[in-house]
C-alpha positions in Angstrom: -116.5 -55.4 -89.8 -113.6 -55.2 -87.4 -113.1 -59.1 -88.2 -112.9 -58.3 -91.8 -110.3 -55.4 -92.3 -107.8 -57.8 -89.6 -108.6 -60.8 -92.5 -107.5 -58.4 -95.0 -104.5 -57.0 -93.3 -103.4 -60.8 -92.9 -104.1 -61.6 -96.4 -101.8 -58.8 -96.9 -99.1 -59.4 -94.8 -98.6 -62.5 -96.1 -98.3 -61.4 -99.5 -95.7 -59.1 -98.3 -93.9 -62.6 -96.7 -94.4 -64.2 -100.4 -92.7 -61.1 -101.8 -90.2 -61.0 -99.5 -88.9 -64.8 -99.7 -88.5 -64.2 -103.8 -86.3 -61.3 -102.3 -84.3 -63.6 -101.0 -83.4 -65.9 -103.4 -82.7 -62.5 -106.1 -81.0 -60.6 -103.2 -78.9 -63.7 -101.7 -75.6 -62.3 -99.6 -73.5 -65.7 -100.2 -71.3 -64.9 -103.3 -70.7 -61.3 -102.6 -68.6 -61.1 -98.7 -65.6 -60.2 -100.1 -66.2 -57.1 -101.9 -68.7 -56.0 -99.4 -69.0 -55.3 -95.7 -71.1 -57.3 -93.6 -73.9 -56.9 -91.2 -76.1 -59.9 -90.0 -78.9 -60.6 -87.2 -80.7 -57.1 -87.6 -83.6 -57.5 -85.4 -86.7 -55.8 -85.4 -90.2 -56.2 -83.9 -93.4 -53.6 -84.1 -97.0 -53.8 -83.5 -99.2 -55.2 -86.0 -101.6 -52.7 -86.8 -103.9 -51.5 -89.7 -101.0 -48.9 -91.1 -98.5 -51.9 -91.0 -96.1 -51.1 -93.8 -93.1 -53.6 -94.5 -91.6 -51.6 -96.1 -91.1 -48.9 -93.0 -89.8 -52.2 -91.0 -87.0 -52.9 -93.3 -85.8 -49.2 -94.0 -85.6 -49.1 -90.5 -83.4 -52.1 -90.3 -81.1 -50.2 -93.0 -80.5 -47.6 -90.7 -79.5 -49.7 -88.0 -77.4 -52.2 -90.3 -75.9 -49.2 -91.7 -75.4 -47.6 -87.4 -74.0 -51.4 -86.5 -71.4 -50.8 -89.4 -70.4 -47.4 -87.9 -69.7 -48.9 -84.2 -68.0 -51.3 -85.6 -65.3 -50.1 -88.0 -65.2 -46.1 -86.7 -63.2 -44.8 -83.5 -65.9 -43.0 -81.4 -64.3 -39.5 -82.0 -65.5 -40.1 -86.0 -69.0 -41.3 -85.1 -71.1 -38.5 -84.7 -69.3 -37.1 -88.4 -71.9 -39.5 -89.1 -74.8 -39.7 -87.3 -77.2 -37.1 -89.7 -76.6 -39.8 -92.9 -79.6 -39.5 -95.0 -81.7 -42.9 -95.5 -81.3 -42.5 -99.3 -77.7 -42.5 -99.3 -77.5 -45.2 -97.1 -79.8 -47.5 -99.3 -77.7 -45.8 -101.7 -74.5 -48.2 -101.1 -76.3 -51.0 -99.9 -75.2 -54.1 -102.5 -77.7 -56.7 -101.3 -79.9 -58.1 -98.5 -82.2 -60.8 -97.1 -84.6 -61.4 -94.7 -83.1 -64.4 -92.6 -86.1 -64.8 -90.7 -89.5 -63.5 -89.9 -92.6 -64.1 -87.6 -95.8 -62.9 -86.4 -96.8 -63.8 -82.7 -99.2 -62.4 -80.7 -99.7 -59.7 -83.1 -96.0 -58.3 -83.3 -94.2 -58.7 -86.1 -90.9 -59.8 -85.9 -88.3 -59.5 -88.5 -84.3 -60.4 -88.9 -82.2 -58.6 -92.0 -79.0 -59.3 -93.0 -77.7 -56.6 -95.0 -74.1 -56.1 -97.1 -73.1 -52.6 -98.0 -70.6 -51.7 -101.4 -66.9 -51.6 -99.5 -65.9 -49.1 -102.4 -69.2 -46.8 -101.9 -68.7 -47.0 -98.0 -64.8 -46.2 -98.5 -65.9 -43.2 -100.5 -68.2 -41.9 -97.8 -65.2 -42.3 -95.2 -63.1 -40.4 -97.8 -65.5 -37.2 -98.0 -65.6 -37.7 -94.1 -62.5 -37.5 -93.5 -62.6 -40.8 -91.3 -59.9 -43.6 -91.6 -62.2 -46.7 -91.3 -60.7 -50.0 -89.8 -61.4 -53.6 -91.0 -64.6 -55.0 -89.4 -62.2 -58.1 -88.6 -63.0 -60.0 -84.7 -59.8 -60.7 -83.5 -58.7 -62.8 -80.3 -56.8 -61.3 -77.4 -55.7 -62.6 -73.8 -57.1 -60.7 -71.2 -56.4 -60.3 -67.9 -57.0 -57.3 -65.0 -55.3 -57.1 -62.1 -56.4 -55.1 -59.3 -53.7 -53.4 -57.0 -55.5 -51.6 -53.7 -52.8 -48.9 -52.5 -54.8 -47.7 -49.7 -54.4 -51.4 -48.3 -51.4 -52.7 -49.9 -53.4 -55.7 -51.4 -54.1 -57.4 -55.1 -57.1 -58.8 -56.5 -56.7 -61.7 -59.2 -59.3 -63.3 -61.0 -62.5 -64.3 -59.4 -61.3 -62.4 -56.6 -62.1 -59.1 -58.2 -65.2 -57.6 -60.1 -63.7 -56.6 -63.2 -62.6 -59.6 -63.8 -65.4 -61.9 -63.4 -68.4 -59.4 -65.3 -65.6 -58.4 -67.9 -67.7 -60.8 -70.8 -70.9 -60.1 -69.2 -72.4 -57.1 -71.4 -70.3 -57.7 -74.6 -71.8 -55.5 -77.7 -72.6 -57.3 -81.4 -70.4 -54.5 -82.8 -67.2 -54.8 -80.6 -64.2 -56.6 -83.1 -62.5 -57.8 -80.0 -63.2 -61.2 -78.2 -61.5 -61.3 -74.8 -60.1 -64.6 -73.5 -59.9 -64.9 -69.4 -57.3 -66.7 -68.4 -58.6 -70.0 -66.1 -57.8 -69.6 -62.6 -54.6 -71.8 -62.5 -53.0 -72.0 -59.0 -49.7 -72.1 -60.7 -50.6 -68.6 -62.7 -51.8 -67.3 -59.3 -48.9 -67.3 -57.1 -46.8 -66.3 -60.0 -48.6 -63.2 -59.8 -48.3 -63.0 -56.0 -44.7 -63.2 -55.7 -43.9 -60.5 -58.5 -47.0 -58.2 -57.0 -44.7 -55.5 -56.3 -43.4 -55.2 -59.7 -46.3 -55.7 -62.0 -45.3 -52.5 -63.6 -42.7 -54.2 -65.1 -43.2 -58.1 -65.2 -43.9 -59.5 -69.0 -46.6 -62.1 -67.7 -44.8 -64.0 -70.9 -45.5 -67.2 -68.8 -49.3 -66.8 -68.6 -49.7 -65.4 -71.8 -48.1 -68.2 -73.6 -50.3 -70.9 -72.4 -53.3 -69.4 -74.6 -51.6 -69.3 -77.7 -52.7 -65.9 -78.9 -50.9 -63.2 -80.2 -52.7 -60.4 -79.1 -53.2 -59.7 -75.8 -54.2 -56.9 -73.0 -52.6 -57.0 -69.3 -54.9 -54.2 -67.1 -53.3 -53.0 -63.9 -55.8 -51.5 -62.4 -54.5 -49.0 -59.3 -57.0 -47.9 -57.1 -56.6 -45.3 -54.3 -59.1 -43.0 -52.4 -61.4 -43.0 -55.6 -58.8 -42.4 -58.0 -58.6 -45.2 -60.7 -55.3 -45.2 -62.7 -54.8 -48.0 -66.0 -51.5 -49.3 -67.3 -52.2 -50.9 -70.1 -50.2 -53.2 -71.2 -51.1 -53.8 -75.4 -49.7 -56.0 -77.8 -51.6 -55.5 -80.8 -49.7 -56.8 -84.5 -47.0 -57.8 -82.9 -45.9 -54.8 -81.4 -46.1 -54.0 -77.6 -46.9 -50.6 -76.0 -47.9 -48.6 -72.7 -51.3 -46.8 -72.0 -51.9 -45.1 -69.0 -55.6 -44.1 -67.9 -56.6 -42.6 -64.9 -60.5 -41.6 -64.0 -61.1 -39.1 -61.4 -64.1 -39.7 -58.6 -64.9 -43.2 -59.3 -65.4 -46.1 -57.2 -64.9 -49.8 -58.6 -66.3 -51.3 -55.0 -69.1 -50.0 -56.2 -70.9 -52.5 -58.9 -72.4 -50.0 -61.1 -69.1 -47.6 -61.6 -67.4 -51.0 -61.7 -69.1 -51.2 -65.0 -68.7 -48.4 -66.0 -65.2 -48.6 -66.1 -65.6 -51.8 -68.0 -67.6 -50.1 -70.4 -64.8 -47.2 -70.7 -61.8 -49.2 -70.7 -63.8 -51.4 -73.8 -64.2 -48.4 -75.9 -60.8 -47.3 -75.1 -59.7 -50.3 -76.1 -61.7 -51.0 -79.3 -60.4 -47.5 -80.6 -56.7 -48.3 -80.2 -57.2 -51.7 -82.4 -59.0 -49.9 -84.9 -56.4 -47.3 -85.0 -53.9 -50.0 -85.8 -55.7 -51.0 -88.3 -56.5 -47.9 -90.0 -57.2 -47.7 -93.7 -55.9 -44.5 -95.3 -58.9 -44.0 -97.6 -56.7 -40.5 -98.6 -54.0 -42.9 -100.1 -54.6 -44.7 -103.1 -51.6 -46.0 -105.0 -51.9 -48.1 -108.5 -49.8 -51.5 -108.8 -49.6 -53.5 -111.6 -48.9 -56.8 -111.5 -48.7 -59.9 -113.9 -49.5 -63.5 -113.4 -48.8 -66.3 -116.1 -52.2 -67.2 -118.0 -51.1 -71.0 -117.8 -52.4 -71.6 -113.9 -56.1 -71.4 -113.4 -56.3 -72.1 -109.7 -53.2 -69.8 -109.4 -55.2 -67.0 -111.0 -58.1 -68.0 -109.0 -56.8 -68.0 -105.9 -55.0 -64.5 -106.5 -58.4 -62.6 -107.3 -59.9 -64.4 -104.0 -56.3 -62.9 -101.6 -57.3 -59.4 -103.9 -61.2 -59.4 -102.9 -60.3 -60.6 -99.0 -57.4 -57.6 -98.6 -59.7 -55.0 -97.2 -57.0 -52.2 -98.0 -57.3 -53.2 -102.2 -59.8 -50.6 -102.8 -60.4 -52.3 -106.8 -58.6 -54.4 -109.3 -59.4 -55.3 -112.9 -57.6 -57.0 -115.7 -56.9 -54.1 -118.0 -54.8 -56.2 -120.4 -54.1 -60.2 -121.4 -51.3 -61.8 -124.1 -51.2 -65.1 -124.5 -48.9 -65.5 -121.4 -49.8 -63.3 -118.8 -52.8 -61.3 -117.8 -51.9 -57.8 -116.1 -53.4 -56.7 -113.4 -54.0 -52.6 -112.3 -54.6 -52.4 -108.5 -55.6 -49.7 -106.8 -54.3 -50.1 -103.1 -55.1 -47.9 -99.6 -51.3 -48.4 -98.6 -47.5 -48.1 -99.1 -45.8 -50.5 -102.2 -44.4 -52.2 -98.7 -47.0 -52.6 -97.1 -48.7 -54.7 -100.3 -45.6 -56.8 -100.8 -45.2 -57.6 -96.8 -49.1 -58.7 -97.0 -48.4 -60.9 -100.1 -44.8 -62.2 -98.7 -47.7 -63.6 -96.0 -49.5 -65.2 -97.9 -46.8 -66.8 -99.3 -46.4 -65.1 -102.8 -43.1 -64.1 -104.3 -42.7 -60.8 -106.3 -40.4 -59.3 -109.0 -40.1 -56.4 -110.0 -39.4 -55.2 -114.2 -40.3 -52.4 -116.1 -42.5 -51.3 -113.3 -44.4 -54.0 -113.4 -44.9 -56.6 -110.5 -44.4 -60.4 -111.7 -46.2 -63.1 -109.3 -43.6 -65.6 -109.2 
């Protein structure tokens, strides 16, 4: 008896797997990245068992998709606003999804989702929050921390200290920045040594130019009788400033505080990008611009720069002649801010009768 109720909970999972693959080729997230926001390589795993439910499974992988997307585009002091988001609502603004893979081993049923949520439904969410969302955008930055012991008038540099060498070591799927260590060049190493009394104030331009990278994140790290103080060093779109830290009763000779001043200095540091990169989902200003009817691939390549440029909240053609075909955009930002973003991308813009005319 036992044999056959396990034969017919097989029978029925895989009917769920057969449902679940035509899913996927309805629910495909290929054609849709731009308007949407992203979240891939859910993973989730539970027991086989006679009240199996798929269904369960994948509403829990909604919640965390929709928890992944939180971490990753909200400073931390927004989070918890929330944290009590009802399931329907969530499935609510959910555009697509697909299963990118499943299994069943051993009993345990293993599932990955990928699932895109409506940017315009999740912008609306962050509106009635009152939360100014960032981009979910990885970005590259140089880092390097530099330990300076003032009870023993010493510096640690790059294997030699801790922070340094677990720095990558417990990286999270949500964090947007990727941190590149500089390699332990001898020539980068005595540099450092002769200008160790004035870290405060050396540029480190000679280090930092050797990776190429814009961004970047110099960490003097002071430490004296348990007392941990940060200068910062930030240079985040192109503009450099100061951040001092300091963290009371902690003790980075110890591994485990160690990390947890990793783990600090991360979030401080994810919520200072983020907060350069804030979208004013308060502000929504309406542009109009026109491009001439006569270029396909120009048009074509406009409405792909429109549904990449997270701060264009929507667009539409709302009228055509047979020259030009107008354009109302609705954009989270200043007029200057649009044209500096397009000037980028190399597009040229004039201004008549209030209307903006792609050159």
């Amino acid at each position: 008896m036992r044999f056959n109720i396990k034969l017919f909970n097989y029978k029925r999972l895989y009917i769920h797997f057969c449902f679940l693959a035509l899913l996927n080729i309805f629910f495909s997230t290929e054609n849709i990245q731009a308007k949407t926001f992203s979240i891939n390589d859910i993973e989730i795993s539970t027991p086989f068992e006679i009240n199996f439910d798929k269904n369960n499974i994948i509403d829990e992988g909604f919640l965390q998709a929709f928890d992944m997307l939180v971490l990753s585009i909200v400073q931390t002091k927004d989070q918890k606003k929330l944290n009590k988001t009802p399931l329907s609502l969530i499935k609510g603004m959910i555009e697509t999804f697909s299963i990118k893979e499943e299994k069943f081993i051993d009993e345990i049923y293993y599932l990955s989702l990928n699932v895109s949520f409506n940017k315009k439904k999740i912008l609306n969410l962050m509106e009635k929050k009152n939360i100014f969302p960032s981009p979910p955008v990885e970005k590259n930055i140089f880092f390097l921390p530099i330990i300076v012991d003032r009870d023993s008038d010493d510096i640690s540099i790059f294997s030699e200290n801790y922070i340094f060498n677990n720095w990558n070591s417990n990286n999270q799927k949500y964090h947007l920045l990727r941190y590149i260590l500089p390699t332990e060049d001898l020539e980068d190493f005595n540099l450092i040594k002769r200008n160790s009394k004035y870290l405060e104030s050396y540029n480190f331009s000679e280090i930092i130019k050797k990776y190429n990278l814009d961004e970047y994140i110099i960490a003097i790290i002071f430490k004296e009788n348990n007392m941990i103080k940060v200068l910062n060093k930030i240079n985040f779109n192109q503009q450099e400033n100061f951040k001092n830290i300091s963290f009371q009763n902690l003790n980075i000779d110890n591994d485990q505080e160690a990390n947890k001043l990793i783990e600090s200095l991360k979030i401080i540091y994810e919520n200072y990008w983020k907060s350069e990169n804030e979208i004013n989902t308060s502000v929504k200003i309406s542009l109009t611009i026109s491009i001439n009817n006569n270029d396909n691939s120009k048009i074509s390549k406009f409405e792909e720069i429109l549904n990449d440029m997270d701060l264009v909240y929507d667009f539409s053609i709302y009228k055509f002649d047979n020259k030009d075909s107008f354009y109302k955009i609705i954009f989270n930002g200043s007029p200057e801010h649009f044209i500096k973003i397009m000037k980028n991308k190399n597009y040229k813009l004039d201004i008549q009768n209030q209307i903006w005319i792609i050159k």
